[in-house]
KOLGU-782526 format. One line per field, with one value per residue (C-alpha): residue number from 1; chain; residue in one letter; x, y, z. Coordinates in steps of 0.001 Angstrom, whole numbers, always signed. Layout:
N
i <- (NUM  ...)
ch <- (A  ...)
aa <- (A  ...)
xx <- (X  ...)
yy <- (Y  ...)
zz <- (Z  ...)
END
This chain:
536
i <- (1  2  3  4  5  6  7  8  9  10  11  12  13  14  15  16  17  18  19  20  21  22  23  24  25  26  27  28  29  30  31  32  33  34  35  36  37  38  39  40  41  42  43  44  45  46  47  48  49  50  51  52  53  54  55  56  57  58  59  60  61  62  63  64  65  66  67  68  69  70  71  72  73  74  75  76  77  78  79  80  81  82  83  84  85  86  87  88  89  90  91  92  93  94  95  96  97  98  99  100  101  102  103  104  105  106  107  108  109  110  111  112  113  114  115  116  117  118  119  120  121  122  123  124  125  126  127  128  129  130  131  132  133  134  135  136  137  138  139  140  141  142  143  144  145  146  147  148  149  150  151  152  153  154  155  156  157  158  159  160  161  162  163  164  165  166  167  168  169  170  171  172  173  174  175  176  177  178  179  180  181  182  183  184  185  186  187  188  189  190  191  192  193  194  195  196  197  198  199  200  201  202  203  204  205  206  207  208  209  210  211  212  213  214  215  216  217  218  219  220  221  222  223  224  225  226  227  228  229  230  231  232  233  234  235  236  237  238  239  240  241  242  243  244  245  246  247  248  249  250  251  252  253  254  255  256  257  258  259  260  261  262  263  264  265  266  267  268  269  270  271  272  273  274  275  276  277  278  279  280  281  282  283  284  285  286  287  288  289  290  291  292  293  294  295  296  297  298  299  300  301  302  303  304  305  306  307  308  309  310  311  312  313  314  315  316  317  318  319  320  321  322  323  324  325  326  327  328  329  330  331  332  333  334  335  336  337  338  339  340  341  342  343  344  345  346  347  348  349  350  351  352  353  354  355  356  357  358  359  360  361  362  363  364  365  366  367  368  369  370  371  372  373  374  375  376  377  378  379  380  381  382  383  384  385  386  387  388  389  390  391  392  393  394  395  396  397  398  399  400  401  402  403  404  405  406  407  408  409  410  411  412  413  414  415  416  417  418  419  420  421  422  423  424  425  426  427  428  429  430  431  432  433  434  435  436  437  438  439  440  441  442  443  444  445  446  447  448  449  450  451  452  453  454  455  456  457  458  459  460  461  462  463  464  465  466  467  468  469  470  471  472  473  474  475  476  477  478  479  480  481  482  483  484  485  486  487  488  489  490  491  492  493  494  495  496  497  498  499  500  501  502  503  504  505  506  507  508  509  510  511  512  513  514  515  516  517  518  519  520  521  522  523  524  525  526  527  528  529  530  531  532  533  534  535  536)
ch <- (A  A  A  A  A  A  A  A  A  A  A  A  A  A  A  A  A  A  A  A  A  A  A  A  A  A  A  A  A  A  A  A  A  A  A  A  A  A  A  A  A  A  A  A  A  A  A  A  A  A  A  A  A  A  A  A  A  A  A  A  A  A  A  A  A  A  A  A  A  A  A  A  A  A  A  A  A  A  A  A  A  A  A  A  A  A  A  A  A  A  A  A  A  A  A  A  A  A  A  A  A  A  A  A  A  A  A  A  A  A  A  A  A  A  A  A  A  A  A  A  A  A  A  A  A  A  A  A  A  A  A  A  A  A  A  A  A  A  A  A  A  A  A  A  A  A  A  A  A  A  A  A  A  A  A  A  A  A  A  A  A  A  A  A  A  A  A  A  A  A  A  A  A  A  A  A  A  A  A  A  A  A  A  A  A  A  A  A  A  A  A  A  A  A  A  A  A  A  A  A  A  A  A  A  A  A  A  A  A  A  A  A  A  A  A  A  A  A  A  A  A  A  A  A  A  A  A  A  A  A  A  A  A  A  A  A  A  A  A  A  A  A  A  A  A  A  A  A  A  A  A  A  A  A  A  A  A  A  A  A  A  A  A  A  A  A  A  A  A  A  A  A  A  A  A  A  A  A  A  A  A  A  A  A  A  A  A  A  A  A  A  A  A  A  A  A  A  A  A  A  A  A  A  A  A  A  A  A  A  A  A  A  A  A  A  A  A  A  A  A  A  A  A  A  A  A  A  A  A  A  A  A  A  A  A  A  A  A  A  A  A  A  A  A  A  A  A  A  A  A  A  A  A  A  A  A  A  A  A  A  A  A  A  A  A  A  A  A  A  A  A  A  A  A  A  A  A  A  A  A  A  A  A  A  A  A  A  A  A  A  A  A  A  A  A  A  A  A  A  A  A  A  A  A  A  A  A  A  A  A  A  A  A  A  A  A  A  A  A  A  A  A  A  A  A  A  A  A  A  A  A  A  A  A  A  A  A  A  A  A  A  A  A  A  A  A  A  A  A  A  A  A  A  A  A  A  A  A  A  A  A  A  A  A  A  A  A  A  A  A  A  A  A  A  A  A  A  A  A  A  A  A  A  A  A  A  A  A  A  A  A  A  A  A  A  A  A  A  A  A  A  A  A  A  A  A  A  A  A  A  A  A  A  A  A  A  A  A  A  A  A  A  A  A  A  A  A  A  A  A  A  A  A  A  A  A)
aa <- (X  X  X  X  X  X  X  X  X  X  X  X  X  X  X  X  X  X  X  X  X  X  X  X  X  X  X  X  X  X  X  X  X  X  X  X  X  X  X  X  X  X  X  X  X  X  X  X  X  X  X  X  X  X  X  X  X  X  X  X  X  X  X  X  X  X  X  X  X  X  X  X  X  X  X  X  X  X  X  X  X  X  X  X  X  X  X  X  X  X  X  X  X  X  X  X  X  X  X  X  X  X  X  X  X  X  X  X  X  X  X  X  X  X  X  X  X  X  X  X  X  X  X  X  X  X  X  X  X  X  X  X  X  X  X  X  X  X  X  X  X  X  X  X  X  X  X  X  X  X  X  X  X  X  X  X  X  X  X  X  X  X  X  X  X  X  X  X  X  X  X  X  X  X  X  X  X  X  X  X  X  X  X  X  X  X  X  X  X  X  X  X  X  X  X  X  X  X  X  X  X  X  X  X  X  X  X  X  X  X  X  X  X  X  X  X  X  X  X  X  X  X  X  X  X  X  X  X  X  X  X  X  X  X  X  X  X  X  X  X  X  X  X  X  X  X  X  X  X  X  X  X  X  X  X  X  X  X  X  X  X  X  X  X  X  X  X  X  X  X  X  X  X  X  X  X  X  X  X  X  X  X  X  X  X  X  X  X  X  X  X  X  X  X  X  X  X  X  X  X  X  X  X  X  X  X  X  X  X  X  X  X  X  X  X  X  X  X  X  X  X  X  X  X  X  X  X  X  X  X  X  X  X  X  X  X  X  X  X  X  X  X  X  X  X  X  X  X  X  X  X  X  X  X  X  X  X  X  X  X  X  X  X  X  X  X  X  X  X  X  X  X  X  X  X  X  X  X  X  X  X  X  X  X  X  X  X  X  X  X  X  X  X  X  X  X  X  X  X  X  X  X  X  X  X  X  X  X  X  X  X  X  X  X  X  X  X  X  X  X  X  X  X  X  X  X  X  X  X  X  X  X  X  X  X  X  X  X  X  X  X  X  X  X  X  X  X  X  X  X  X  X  X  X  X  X  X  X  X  X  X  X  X  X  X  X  X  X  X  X  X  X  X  X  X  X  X  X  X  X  X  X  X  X  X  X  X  X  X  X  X  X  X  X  X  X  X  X  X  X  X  X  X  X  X  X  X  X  X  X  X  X  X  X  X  X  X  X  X  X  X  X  X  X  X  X  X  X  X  X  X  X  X  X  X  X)
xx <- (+6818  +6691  +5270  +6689  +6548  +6947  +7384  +5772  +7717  +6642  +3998  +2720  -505  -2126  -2196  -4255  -5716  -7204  -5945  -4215  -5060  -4117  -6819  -9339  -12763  -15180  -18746  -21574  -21525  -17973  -17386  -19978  -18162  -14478  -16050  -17479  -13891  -12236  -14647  -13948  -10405  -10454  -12192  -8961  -6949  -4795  -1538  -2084  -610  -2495  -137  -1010  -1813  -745  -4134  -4656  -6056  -9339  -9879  -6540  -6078  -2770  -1621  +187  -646  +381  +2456  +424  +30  -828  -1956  -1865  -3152  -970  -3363  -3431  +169  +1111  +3437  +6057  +8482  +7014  +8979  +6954  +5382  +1307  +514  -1183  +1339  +452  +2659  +2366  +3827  +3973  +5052  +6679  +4960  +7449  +10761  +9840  +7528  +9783  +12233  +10467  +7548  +8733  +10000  +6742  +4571  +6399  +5724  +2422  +2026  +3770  +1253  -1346  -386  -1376  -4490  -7212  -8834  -7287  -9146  -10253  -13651  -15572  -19213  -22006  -21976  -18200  -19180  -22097  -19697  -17086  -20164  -21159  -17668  -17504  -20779  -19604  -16808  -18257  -20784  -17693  -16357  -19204  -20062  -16501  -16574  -19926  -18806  -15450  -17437  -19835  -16160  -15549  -18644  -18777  -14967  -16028  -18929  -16778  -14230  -17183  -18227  -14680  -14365  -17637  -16675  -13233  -14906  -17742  -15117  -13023  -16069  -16787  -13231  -13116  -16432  -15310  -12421  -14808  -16613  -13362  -12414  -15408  -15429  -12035  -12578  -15630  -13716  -10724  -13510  -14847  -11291  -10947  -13895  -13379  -9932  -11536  -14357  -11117  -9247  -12431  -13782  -10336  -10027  -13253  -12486  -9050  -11199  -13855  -11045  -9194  -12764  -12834  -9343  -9845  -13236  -11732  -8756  -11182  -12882  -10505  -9728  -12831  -12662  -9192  -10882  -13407  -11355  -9119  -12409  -13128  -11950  -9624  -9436  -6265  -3076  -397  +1678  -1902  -2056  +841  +293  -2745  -1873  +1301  -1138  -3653  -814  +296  -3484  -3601  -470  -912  -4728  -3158  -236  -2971  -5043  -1936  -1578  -5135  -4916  -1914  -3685  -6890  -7177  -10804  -10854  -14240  -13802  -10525  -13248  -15575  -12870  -11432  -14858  -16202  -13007  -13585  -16962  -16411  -13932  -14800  -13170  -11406  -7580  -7978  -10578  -8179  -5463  -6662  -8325  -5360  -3351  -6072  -5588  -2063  -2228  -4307  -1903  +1329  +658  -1727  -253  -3449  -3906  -922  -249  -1153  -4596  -5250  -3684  -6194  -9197  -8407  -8076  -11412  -13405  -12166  -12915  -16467  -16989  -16681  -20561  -21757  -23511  -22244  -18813  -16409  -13453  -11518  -10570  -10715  -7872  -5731  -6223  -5253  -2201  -1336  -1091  +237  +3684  +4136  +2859  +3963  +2756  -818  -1098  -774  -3529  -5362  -5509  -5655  -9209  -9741  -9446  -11545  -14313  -13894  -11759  -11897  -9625  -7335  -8199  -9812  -12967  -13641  -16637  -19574  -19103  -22098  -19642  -17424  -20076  -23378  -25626  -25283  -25809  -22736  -20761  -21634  -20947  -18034  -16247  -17499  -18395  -21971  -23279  -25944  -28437  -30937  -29920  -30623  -27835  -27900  -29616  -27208  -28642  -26843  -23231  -23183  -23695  -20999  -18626  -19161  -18619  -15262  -14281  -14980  -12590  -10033  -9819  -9377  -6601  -4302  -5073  -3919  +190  +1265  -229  +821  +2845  +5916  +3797  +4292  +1041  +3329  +214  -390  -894  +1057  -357  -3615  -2191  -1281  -4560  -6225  -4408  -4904  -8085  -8338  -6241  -7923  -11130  -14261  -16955  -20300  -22219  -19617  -16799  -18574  -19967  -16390  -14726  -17082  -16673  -12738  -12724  -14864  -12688  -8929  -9229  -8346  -5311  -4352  -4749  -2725  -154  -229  -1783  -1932  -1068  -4765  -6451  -5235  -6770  -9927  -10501  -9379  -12361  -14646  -13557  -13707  -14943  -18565  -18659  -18609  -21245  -23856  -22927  -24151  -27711  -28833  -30830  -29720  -26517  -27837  -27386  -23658  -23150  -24174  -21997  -19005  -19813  -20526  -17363  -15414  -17329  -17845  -13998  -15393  -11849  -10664  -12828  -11565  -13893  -16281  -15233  -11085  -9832  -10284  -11612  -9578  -5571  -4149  -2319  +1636  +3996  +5536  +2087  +953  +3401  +3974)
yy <- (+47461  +49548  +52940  +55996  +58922  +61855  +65436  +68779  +71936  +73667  +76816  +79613  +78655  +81754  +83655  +86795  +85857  +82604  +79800  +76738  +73577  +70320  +68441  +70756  +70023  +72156  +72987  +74918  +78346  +78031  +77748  +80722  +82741  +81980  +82143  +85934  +86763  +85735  +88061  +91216  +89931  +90108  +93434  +94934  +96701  +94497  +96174  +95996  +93237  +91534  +89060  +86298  +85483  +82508  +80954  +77853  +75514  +74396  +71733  +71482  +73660  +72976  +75437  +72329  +70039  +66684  +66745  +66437  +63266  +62365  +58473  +57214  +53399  +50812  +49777  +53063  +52377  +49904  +47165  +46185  +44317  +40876  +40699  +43445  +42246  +41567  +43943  +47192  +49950  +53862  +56632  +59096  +62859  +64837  +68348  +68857  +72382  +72490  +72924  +74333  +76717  +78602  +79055  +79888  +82137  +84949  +84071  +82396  +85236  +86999  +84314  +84250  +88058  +88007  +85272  +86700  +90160  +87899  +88111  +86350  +84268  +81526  +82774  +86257  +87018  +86364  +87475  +85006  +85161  +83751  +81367  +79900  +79419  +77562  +75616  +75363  +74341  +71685  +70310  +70124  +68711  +66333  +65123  +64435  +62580  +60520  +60024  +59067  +56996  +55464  +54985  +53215  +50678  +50268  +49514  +47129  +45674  +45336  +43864  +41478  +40341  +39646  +37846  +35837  +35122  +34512  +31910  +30691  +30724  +28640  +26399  +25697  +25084  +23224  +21478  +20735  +19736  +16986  +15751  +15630  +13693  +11621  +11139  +10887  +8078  +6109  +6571  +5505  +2499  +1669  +2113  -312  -3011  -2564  -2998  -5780  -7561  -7109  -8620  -11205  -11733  -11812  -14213  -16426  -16130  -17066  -20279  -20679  -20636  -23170  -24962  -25623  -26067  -29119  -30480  -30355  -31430  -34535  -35016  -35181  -37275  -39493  -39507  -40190  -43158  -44660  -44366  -45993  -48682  -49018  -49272  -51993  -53723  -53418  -55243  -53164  -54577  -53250  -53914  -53096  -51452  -49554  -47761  -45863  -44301  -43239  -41990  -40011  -38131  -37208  -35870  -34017  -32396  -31273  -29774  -27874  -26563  -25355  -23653  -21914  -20850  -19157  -17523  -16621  -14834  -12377  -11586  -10362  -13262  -13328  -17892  -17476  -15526  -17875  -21265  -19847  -19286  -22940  -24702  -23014  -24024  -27897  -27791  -26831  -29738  -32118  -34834  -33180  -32722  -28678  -28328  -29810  -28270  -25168  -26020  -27267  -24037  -21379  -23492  -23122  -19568  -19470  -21416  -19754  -15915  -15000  -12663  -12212  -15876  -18152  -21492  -24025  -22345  -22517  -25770  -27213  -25620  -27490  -30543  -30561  -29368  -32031  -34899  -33032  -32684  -36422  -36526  -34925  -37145  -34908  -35544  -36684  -38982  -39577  -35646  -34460  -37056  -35768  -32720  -33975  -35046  -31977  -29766  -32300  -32505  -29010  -28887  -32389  -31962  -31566  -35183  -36475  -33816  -34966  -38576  -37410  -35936  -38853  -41130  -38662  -38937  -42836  -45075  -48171  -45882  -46691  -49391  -50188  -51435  -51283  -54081  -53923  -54410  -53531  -53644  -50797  -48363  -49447  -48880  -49164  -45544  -44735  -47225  -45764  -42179  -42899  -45365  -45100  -41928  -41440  -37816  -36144  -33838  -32309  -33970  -37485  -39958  -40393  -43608  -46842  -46174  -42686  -43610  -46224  -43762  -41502  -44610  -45595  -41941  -41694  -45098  -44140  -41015  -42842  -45467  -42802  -41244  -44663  -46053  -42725  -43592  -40497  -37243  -34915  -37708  -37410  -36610  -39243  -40198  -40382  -42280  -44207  -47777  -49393  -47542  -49345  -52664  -52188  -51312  -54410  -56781  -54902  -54873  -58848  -60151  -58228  -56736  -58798  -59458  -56748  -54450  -51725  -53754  -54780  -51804  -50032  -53041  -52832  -48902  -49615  -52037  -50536  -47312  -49025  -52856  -51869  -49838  -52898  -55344  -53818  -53238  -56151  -58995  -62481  -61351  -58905  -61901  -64016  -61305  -61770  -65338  -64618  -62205  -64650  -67865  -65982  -62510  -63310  -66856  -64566  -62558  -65225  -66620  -63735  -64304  -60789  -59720  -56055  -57883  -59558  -56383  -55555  -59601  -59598  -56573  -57867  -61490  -59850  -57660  -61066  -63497  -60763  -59936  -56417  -55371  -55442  -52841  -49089  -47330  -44705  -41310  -42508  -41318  -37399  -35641  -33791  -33927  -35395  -33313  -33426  -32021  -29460  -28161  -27952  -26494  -28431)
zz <- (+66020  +69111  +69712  +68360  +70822  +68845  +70777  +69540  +70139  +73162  +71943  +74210  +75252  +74956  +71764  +71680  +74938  +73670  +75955  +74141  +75479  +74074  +76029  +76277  +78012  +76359  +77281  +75090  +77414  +76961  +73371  +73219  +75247  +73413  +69993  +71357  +72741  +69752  +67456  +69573  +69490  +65617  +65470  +66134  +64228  +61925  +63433  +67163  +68840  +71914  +73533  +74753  +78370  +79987  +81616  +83024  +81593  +82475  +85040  +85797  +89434  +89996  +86979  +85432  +82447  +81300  +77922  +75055  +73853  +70234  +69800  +66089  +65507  +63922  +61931  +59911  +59218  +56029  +57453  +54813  +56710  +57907  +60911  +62402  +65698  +65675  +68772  +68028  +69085  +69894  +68495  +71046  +70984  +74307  +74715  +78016  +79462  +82571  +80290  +77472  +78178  +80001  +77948  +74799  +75806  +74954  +71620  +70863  +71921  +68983  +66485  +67089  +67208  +63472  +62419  +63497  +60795  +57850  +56273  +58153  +54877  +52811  +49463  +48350  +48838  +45011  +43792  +43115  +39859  +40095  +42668  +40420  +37545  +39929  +40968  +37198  +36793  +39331  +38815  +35321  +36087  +38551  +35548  +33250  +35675  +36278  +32588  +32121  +35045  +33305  +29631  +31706  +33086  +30281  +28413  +31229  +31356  +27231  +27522  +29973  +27933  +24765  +27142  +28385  +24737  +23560  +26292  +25577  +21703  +22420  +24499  +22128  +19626  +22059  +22766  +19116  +18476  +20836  +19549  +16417  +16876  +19058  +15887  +13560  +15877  +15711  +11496  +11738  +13623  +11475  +8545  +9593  +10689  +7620  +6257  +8396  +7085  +3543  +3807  +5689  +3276  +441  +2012  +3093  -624  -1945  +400  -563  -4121  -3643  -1791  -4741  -7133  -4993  -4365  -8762  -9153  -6372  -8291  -11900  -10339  -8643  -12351  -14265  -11926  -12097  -15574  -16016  -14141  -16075  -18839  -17023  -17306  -20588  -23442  -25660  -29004  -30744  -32287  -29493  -32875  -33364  -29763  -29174  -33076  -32238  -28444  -30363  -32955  -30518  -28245  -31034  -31613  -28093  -28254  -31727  -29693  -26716  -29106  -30633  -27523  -26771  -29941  -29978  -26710  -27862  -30903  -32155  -34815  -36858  -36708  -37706  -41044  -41959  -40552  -43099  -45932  -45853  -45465  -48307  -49998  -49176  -49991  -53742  -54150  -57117  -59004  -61500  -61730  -62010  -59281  -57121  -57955  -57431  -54321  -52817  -54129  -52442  -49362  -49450  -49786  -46707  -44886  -45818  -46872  -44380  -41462  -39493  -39117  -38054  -39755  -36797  -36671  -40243  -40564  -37304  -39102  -42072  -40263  -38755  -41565  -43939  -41427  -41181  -44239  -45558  -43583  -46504  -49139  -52348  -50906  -53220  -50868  -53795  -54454  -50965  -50607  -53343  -51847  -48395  -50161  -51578  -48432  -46657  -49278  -48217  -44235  -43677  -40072  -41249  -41428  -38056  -37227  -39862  -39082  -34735  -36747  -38069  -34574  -32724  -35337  -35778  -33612  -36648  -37836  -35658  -36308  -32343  -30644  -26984  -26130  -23684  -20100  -17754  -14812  -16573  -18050  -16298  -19490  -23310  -23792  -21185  -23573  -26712  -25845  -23688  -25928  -29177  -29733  -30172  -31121  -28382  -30177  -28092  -24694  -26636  -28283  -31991  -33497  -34053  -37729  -37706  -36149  -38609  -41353  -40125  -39100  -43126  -44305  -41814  -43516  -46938  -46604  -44690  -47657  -50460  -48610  -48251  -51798  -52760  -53572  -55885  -57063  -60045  -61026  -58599  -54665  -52591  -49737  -46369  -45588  -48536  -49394  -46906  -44123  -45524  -45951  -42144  -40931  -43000  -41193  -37624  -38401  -39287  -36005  -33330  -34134  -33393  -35824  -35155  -37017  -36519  -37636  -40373  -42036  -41259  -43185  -46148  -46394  -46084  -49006  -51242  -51594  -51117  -52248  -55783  -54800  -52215  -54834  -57812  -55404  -53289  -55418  -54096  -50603  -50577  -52297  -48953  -46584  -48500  -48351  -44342  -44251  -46025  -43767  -40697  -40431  -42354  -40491  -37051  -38369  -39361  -36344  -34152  -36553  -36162  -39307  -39138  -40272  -43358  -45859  -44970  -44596  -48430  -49331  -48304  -49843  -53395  -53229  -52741  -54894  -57890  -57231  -57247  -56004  -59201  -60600  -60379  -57677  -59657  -58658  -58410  -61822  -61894  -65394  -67350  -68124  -65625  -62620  -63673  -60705  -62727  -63585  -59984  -58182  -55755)
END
């Protein structure tokens, strides 16, 4: 931006005398001596005019002046447009003294002459006491101000403080945000190792687990291998007619037990009071023909009208404490058979459980015998637990002197059931005579001579040989002389002296033809059971 020459209007340059010079050059004597012209120049009258004179102006000889000049900086000015040029311009105003002067000095001589009529002071004259209140007032004033201006910055200063604590606040918070999602993130990657592990620690513990179950299963399969070799090895003696009977009524056992696991597990059945009930039952059987009639009809009850106990679990019960209970020496075979009989007629499956009972307990009722083979079972007490089924008490095996009691017992019971034929007069025994004649003459063609053959034989004929004779005659009388030629010649062959006493049973049942002698205990007292009477 350039410089701006501005131009003042052309004034007298005397006014009252007084010269007026632009560009004066002053000096101390003569500012005294204009200040003392200008008071006698005031202490005129207010009316009486004193033009003014045209002097020259001091230092200049020539009588002429250079225009006034006026010189204002740039940098006073605000610059708004940036285009403006960077140099630093003067605005200059100059009054031209030559032209204008002449023309207008008598014009301005008035002007100034008019001026000069107004009064000399800008305010009326006041007293002190006026002036110390407007200084009252001002100072006043001044300390409002100031106190305002104060409180305003202590309001600044406070507003800046809470700014610096809100900031301070939010980024505390900010702070403690981040942290704890910091910390959020760690729990949350503990928590899904933790997850991690647990799964793992599952899935390990469950392979674990399948694994311990195929090592049992390939240990039981590896078992029962070994076993079936073992039994490969060993001498089976049996009728082939005699295995698959007994194989089918075990089966059927094993299926009536898992029937009732099941049933057990879906409801809340009490087998011990309804164990308790029926083997209290069986052991108050005697021989008469209303003892077991009434036994046998209390049983039945049990069986049939009991809805908190299902039949198959009854009927199993039963089957296992009857077997049991022929151990006991006060047992009486011949009724506990007639019994059998009874509840069989109406739960005709009972008997294949029964007898399954019966093969379990003693396998000459099969009738079957499995012989010694160190290569196959290693040690006699392996055989007799394995094979022939030799009670442990205490972590020892029973005495030979004990199985042979039970194996009697077993025998004894097994005899009164197939001599039994009919009961009440019109029951038939599905498992009667000829199921005895059968098992004689398994019994004679593959069974070797021992002391558990023996004493099983002698227990067998003692109880049935009278029903087998009566009903089979001549042809039991052949079977006898068989067991005479052949059986007791294999046992005084073997010439073991634990032999001699069932040696000399067996000889004095067949010499003193004690087979045709009714066993003591087979008739029952009292009137005999008729069908219509019973029930059944």
């Amino acid at each position: 931006m350039g410089a701006v020459k501005l131009e003042l209007r052309c004034c007298p340059q005397r006014v009252l005398g007084l010269a007026v010079e632009p560009e004066p050059k002053w000096s101390f004597e003569s500012l005294l001596s204009e200040l003392d012209s200008l008071e006698e120049k005031l202490s005129l009258p207010a009316n009486s005019a004193v033009p003014f004179t045209k002097n020259r102006s001091r230092g200049y000889p020539n009588g002429k002046t250079a225009a006034f000049s006026m010189r204002v900086s740039d940098e006073e000015l605000e610059v708004s447009d940036g285009e403006e040029d960077d140099s630093r311009g003067l605005v200059v105003f100059n009054c031209d003294d030559d032209a204008n002067a002449r023309e207008n000095e008598d014009s301005s001589q008035e002007e100034f002459a008019g001026a000069l009529d107004v009064q000399p002071y800008l305010m009326d004259e006041v007293g002190l006491v006026e002036a110390s209140m407007f200084e009252q007032i001002h100072e006043h004033q001044l300390e409002l101000k100031e106190g305002i201006r104060s409180q305003l910055l202590a309001l600044e200063m406070e507003v800046m403080s809470k700014n610096q604590k809100g900031a301070s606040a939010i980024a505390r918070i900010d702070k403690y945000s981040e942290a704890r999602r910091k910390s959020d993130r760690k729990v949350d990657i503990l928590y899904r190792r933790y997850i991690a592990e647990a799964v793992d620690d599952h899935l390990t513990a469950i392979q674990q687990d399948h694994e311990i179950k195929c090592q049992m299963e390939e240990r039981r399969i590896r078992i029962d291998a070994e076993e079936a070799k073992r039994k490969e090895k060993a001498i089976v003696r049996a009728s082939a007619s005699a295995l698959p009977l007994e194989q089918g009524r075990l089966q059927k056992l094993k299926e009536l037990q898992d029937q009732n696991q099941s049933l057990m597990s879906m409801s809340n059945v009490n087998l011990d009071k309804h164990t308790r009930q029926i083997g209290r039952l069986i052991r108050q059987i005697r021989g008469t023909e209303e003892n077991v009639r009434t036994k046998a009809s209390e049983l039945l009850n049990i069986f049939k009208n009991n809805p908190d106990c299902p039949e198959p679990i009854t009927i199993a019960a039963f089957a296992k404490k009857v077997v049991e209970h022929c151990e006991n020496p006060d047992n009486s075979a011949f009724a506990s058979a007639q019994v059998i009989v009874l509840i069989t007629s109406q739960v005709p499956y009972a008997m294949d459980l029964i007898l399954a009972k019966f093969h379990k307990a003693c396998i000459y009722t099969v009738p079957k015998h499995i012989s010694y083979s160190k290569a196959a079972f290693g040690s006699k007490e392996a055989y007799y637990k394995a094979q022939l089924g030799f009670r442990e008490h205490g972590g020892q095996l029973e005495s030979v002197k004990d199985y042979l009691k039970r194996t009697e017992a077993s025998m004894r019971l097994y005899g009164a059931l197939v001599q039994t034929e009919t009961v009440g007069g019109g029951i038939e025994n599905p498992h009667g005579p000829a199921a005895g004649w059968s098992w004689l003459a398994r019994f004679l063609n593959t069974l070797p001579a021992n002391a558990f053959t023996a004493v099983a034989l002698d227990a067998f004929l003692q109880t049935a040989g009278f029903a087998l004779y009566r009903k089979y005659k001549s042809q039991f009388a052949k079977l006898l002389h068989i067991v005479s030629s052949h059986f007791l010649e294999a046992l005084k062959a073997r010439d073991d002296p634990d032999l001699k006493p069932v040696i000399m049973e067996i000889e004095s049942y067949i010499q003193y033809e004690k087979y045709l002698q009714e066993p003591e205990g087979r008739r029952m007292a009292g009137k005999p059971l008729l069908s219509s009477q019973s029930g059944f």
